[in-house]
LUMGU-829383 format. One record per residue (C-alpha): residue number from 0; residue in one letter; z, y, x. Coordinates in nm, 2 decimals, m for minus. Example, Ala and Ser with C-alpha at 12.3 -4.5 7.8 and 13.67 -1.06 7.14 Angstrom:
<drenzas>
DRENZA   marpa   tido       pz       py       px
DRENZA       0      A     0.78    m0.45     1.23
DRENZA       1      S     0.71    m0.11     1.37
</drenzas>
This chain:
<drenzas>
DRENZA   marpa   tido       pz       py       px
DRENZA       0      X     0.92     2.60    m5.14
DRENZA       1      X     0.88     2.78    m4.82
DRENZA       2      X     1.21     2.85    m4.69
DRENZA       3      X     1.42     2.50    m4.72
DRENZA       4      X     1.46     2.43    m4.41
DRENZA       5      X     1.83     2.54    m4.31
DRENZA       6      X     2.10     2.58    m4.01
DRENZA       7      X     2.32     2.29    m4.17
DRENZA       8      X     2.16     2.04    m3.85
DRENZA       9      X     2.30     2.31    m3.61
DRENZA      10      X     2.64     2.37    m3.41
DRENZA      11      X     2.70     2.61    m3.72
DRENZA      12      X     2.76     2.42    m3.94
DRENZA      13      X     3.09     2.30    m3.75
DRENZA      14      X     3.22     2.67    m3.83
DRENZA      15      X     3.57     2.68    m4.03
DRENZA      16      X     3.68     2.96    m4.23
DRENZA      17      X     3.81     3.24    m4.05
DRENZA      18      X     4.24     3.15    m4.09
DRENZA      19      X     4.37     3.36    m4.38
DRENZA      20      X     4.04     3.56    m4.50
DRENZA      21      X     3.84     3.57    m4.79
DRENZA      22      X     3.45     3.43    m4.80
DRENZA      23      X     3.19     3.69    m4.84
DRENZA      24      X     2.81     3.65    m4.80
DRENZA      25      X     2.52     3.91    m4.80
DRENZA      26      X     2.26     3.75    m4.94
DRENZA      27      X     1.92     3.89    m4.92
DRENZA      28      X     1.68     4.04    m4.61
DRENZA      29      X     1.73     3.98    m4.28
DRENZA      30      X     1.45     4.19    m4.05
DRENZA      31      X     1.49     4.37    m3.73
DRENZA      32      X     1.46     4.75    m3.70
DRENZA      33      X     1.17     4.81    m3.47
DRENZA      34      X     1.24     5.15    m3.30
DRENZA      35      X     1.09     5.33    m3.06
DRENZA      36      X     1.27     5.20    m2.79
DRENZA      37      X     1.35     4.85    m2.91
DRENZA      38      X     1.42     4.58    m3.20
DRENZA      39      X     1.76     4.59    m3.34
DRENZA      40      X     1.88     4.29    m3.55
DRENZA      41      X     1.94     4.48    m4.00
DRENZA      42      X     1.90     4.42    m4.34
DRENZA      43      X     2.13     4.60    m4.55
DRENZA      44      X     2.31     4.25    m4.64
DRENZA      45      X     2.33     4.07    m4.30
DRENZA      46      X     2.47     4.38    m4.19
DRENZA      47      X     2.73     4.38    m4.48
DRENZA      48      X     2.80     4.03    m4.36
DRENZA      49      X     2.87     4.08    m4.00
DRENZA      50      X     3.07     4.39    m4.04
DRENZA      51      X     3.33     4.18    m4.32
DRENZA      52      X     3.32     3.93    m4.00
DRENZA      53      X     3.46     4.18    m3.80
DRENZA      54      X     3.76     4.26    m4.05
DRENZA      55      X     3.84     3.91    m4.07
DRENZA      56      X     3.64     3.74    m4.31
DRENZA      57      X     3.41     3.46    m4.29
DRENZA      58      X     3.09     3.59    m4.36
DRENZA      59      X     2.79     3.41    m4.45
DRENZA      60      X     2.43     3.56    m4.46
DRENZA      61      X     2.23     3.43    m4.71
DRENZA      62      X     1.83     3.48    m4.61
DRENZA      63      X     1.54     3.30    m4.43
DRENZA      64      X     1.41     3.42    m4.11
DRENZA      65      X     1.06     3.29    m3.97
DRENZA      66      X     0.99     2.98    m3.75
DRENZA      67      X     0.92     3.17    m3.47
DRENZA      68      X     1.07     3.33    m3.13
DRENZA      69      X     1.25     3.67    m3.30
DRENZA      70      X     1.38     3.42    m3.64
DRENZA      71      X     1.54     3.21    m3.37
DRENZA      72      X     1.67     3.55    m3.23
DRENZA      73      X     1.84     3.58    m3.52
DRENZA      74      X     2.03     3.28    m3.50
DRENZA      75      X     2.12     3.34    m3.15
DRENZA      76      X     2.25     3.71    m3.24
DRENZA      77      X     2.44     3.59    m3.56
DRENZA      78      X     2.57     3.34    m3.40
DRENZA      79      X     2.69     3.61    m3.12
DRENZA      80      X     2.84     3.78    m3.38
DRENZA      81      X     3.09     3.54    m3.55
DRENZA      82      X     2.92     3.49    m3.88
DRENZA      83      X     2.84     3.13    m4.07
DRENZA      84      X     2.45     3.08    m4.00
DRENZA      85      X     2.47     2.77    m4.19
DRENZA      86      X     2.24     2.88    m4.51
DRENZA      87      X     1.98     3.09    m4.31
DRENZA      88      X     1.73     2.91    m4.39
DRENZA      89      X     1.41     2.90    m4.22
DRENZA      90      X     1.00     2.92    m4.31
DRENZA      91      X     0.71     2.73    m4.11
DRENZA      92      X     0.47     2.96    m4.31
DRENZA      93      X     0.64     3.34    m4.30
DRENZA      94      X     0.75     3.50    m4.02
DRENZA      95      X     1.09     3.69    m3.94
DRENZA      96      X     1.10     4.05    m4.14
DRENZA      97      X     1.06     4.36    m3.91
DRENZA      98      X     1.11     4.71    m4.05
DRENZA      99      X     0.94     5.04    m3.79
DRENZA     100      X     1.21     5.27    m3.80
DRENZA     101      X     1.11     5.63    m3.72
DRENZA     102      X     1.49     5.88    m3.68
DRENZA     103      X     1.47     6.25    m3.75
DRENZA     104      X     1.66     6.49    m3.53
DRENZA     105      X     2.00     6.38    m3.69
DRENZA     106      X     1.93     6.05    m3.64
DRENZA     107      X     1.83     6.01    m4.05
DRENZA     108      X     1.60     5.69    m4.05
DRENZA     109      X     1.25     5.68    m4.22
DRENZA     110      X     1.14     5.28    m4.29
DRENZA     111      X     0.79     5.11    m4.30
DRENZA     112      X     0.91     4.75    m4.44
DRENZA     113      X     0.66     4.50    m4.37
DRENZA     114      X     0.55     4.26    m4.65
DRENZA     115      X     0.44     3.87    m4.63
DRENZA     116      X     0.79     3.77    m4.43
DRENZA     117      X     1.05     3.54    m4.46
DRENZA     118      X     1.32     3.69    m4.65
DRENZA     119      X     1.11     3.71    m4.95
DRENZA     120      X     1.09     3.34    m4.99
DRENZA     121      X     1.47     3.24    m5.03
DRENZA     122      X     1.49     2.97    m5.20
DRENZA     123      X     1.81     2.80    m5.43
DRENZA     124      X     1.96     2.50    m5.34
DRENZA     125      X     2.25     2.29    m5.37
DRENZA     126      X     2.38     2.43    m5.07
DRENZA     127      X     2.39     2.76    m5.22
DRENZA     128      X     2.51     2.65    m5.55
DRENZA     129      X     2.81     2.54    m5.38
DRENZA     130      X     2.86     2.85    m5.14
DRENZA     131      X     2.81     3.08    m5.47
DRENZA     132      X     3.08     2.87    m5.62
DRENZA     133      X     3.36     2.93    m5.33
DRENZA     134      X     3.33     3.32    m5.28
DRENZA     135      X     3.54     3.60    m5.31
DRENZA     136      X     3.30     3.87    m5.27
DRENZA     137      X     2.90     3.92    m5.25
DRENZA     138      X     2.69     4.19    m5.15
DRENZA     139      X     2.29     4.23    m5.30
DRENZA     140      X     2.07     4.50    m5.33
DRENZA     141      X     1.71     4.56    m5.49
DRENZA     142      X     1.50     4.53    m5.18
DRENZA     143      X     1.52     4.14    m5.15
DRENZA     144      X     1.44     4.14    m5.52
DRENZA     145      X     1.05     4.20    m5.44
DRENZA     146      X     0.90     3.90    m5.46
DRENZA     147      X     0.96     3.71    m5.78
DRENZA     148      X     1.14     3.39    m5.57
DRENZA     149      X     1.40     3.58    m5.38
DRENZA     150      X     1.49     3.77    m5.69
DRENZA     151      X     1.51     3.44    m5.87
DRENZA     152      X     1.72     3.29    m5.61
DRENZA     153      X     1.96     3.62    m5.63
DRENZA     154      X     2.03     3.63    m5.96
DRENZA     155      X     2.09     3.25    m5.98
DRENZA     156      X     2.31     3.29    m5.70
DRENZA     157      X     2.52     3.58    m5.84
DRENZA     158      X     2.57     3.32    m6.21
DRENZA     159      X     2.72     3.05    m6.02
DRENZA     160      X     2.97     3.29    m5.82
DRENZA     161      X     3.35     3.28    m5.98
DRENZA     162      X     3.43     3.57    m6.26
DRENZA     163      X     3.69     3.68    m6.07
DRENZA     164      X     3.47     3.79    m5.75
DRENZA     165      X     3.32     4.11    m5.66
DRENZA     166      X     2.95     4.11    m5.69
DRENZA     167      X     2.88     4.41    m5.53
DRENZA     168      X     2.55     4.59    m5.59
DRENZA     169      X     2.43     4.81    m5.26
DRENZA     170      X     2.13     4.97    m5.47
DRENZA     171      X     1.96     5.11    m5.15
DRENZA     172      X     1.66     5.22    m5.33
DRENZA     173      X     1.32     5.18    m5.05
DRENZA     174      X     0.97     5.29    m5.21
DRENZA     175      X     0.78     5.16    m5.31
DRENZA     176      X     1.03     4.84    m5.41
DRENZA     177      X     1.18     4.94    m5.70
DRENZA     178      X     1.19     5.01    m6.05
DRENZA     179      X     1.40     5.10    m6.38
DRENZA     180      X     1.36     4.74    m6.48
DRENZA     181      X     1.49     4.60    m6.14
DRENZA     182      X     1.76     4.85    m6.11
DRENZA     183      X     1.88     4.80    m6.49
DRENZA     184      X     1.88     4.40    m6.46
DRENZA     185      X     2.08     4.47    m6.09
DRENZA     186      X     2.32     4.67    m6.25
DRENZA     187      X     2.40     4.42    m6.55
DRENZA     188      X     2.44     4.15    m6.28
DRENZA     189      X     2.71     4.37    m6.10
DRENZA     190      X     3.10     4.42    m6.14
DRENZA     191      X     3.10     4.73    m5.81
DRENZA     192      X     2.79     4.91    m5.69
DRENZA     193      X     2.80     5.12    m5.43
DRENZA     194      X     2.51     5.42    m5.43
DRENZA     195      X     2.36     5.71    m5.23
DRENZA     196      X     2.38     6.09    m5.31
DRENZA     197      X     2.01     6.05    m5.27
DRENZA     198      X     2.03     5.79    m5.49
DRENZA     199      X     2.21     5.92    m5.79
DRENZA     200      X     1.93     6.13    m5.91
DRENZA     201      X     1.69     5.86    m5.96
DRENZA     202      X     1.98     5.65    m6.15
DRENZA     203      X     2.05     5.95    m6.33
DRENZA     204      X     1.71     6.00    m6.45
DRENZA     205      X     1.69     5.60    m6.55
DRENZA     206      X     1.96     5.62    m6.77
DRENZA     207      X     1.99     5.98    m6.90
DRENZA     208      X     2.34     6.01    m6.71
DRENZA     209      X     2.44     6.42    m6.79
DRENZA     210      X     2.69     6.63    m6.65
DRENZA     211      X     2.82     6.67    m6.28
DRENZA     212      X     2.83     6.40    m6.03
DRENZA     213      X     3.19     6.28    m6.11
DRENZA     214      X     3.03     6.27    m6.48
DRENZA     215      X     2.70     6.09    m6.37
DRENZA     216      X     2.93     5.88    m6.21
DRENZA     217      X     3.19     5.78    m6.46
DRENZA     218      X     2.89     5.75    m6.71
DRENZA     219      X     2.75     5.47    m6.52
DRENZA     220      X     3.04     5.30    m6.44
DRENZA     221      X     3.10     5.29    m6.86
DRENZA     222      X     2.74     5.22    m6.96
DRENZA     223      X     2.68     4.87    m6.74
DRENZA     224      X     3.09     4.76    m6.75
DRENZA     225      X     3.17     4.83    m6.38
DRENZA     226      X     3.52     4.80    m6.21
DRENZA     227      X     3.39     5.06    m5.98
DRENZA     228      X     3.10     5.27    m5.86
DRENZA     229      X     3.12     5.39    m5.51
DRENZA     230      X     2.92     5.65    m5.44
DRENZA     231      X     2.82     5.77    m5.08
DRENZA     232      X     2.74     6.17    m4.95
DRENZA     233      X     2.73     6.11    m4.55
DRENZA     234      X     2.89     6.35    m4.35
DRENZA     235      X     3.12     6.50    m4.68
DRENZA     236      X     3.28     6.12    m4.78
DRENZA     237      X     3.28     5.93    m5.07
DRENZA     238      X     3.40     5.93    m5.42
DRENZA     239      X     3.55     5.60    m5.61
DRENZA     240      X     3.52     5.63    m6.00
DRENZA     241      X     3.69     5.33    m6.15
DRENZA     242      X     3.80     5.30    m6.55
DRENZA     243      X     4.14     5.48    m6.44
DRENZA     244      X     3.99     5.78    m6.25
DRENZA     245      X     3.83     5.95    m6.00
DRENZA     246      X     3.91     5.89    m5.63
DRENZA     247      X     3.79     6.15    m5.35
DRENZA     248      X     3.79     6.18    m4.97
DRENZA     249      X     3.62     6.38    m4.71
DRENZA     250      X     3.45     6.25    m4.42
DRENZA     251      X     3.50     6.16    m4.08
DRENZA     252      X     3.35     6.44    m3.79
DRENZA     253      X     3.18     6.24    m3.52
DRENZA     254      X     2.89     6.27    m3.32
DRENZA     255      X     2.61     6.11    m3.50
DRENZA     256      X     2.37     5.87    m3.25
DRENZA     257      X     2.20     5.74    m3.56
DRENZA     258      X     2.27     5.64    m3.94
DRENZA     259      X     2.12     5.30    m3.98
DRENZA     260      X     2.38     5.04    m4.07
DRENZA     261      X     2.61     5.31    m4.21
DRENZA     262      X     2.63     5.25    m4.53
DRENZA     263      X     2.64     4.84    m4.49
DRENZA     264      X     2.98     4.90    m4.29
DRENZA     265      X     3.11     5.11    m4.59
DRENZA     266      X     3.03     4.87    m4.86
DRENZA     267      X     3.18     4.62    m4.58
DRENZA     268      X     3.51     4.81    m4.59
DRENZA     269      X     3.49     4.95    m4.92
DRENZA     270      X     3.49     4.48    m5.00
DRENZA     271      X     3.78     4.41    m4.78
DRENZA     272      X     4.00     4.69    m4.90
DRENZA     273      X     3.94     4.58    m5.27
DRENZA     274      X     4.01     4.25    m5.20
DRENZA     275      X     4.33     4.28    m4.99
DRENZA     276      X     4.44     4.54    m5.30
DRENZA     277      X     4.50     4.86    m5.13
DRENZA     278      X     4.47     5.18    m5.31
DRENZA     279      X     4.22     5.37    m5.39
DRENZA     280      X     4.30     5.62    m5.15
DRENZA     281      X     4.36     5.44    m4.82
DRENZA     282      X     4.04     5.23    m4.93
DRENZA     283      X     3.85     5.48    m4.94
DRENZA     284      X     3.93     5.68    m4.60
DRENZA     285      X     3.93     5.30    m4.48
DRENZA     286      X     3.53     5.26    m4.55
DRENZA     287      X     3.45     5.63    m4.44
DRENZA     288      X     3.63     5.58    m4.07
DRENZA     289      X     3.44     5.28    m4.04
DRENZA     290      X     3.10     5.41    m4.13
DRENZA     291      X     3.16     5.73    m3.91
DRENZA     292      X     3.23     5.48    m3.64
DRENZA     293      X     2.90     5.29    m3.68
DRENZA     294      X     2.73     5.67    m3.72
DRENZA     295      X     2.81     5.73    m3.39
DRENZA     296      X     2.69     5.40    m3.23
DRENZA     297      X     2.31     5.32    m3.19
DRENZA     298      X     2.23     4.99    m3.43
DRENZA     299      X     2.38     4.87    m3.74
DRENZA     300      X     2.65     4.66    m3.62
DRENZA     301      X     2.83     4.81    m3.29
DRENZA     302      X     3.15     4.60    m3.22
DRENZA     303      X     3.46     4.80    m3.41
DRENZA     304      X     3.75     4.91    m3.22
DRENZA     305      X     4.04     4.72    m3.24
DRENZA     306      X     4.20     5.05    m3.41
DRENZA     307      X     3.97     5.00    m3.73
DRENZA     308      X     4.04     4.63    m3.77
DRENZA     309      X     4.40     4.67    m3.88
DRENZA     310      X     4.33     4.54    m4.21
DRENZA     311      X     4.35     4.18    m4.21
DRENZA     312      X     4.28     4.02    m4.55
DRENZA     313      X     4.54     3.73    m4.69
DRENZA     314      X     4.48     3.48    m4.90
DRENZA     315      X     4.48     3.62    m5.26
</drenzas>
């Protein structure tokens, strides 16, 4: 029971909902990317969070962060960035997760994720219950999933959440933090997962998924129920497979600066599109205009222009 202690005592929890949007929460790791040349504030779902901020929902991340000078960073920085810091809870006995990020030439990132930190000892409580219970839309992924009481705290989380909300899986496989077992039971706990064409293969393999991509992709979707299965290929777009079809667009030419954070603002967009019920289409060059955007920005959450925050989500 390391990681009780919350933000509910702070100015936080005097936050209201953002007037008109949806309630979304990335629950999961919060870390800061250690570069070269500094610490940047990441983990895949905080970064989901802050981005659906920026498009007009309130956003909650859902983690635990050390009791020490770069956890209370995080506050500060979350804080900075509009989203509900109320259940970011905190540990007296793990300190705030760092990642050493090493970029290629095209700004590709390589990570060394430290172990024995705070995000891995999220704990359930009545708190959460109740924020499960009130959402529209959550984003998870396998790398929180570790340590046995994160990934206890996730899936309890993701039962309690309304049947009519998007529980969206990022699978953003890291070695050496995953396995068929965790990805399987991720997948059943899902209604939208959003993969990698580096990840693909390995999902293939897992579940003998034949054919081309489109058919890897529609064979998924079928095998664990989906809505929809996003699926990701950087600099050439993204293809959405849902029950009716399959959904293509290109991607966006910019300058890339670096890819961390990239695929959070996607699945960020790729959320608030589905929710506000665009098509397919416009969703889709939606998430890949946003993602270029953050491709050509150093971190994983660079303030969006006013021009990509034209859709603002109503109430349902």
């Amino acid at each position: 029971m390391e990681c009780m202690k919350t933000m509910n005592d702070s100015n936080s929890s005097k936050q209201t909902d953002a007037p008109g949007g949806f309630r979304v929460a990335g629950i999961g790791e919060v870390l800061w990317d250690v570069f070269p040349n500094g610490q940047r504030l990441g983990g895949a779902p905080t970064n989901f969070a802050c981005h659906c901020r920026q498009l007009g929902a309130t956003a909650f991340p859902v983690s635990c962060v050390g009791d020490d000078a770069l956890g209370r960073r995080t506050v500060e920085e979350l804080e900075r960035l509009g989203v509900d810091v109320r259940h970011l809870q905190t540990s007296a006995a793990y300190p705030t997760g760092r990642v050493l990020v090493e970029l290629d030439e095209t700004g590709k990132p390589d990570y060394q994720i430290l172990e024995g930190v705070a995000w891995e000892q999220l704990e359930f409580t009545d708190g959460l219950d109740a924020l499960a219970r009130s959402l529209d839309a959550v984003c998870f992924g396998t790398l929180a999933q570790r340590s046995e009481v994160s990934r206890r705290t996730i899936r309890g989380f993701l039962k309690r959440m309304p049947e009519r909300a998007l529980k969206i899986l990022d699978v953003n496989l890291r070695q050496p933090f995953f396995s068929r077992a965790l990805v399987e039971e991720s997948l059943a706990l899902a209604n939208v997962v959003k993969l990698s064409d580096e990840e693909l293969p390995v999902l293939a393999g897992y579940f003998e998924l034949t054919g081309g991509v489109n058919e890897q992709l529609a064979g998924l979707r079928e095998r664990f129920s989906l809505k929809l299965v996003a699926y990701t290929r950087g600099a050439d777009g993204s293809v959405l497979v849902t029950a009716g079809g399959v959904q293509e667009t290109g991607g966006v030419a910019v300058t890339p600066v670096d890819s961390v954070g990239a695929g959070d603002s996607f699945t960020a967009a790729l959320c608030i599109g589905l929710l506000t019920g665009m098509p397919l289409p416009e969703v889709n060059q939606f998430a890949n205009r946003v993602a270029a955007f953050v491709c050509s920005k150093a971190g994983a959450t660079p303030i969006l222009p006013e021009s990509l925050k034209t859709i603002q989500p109503n109430t349902p």
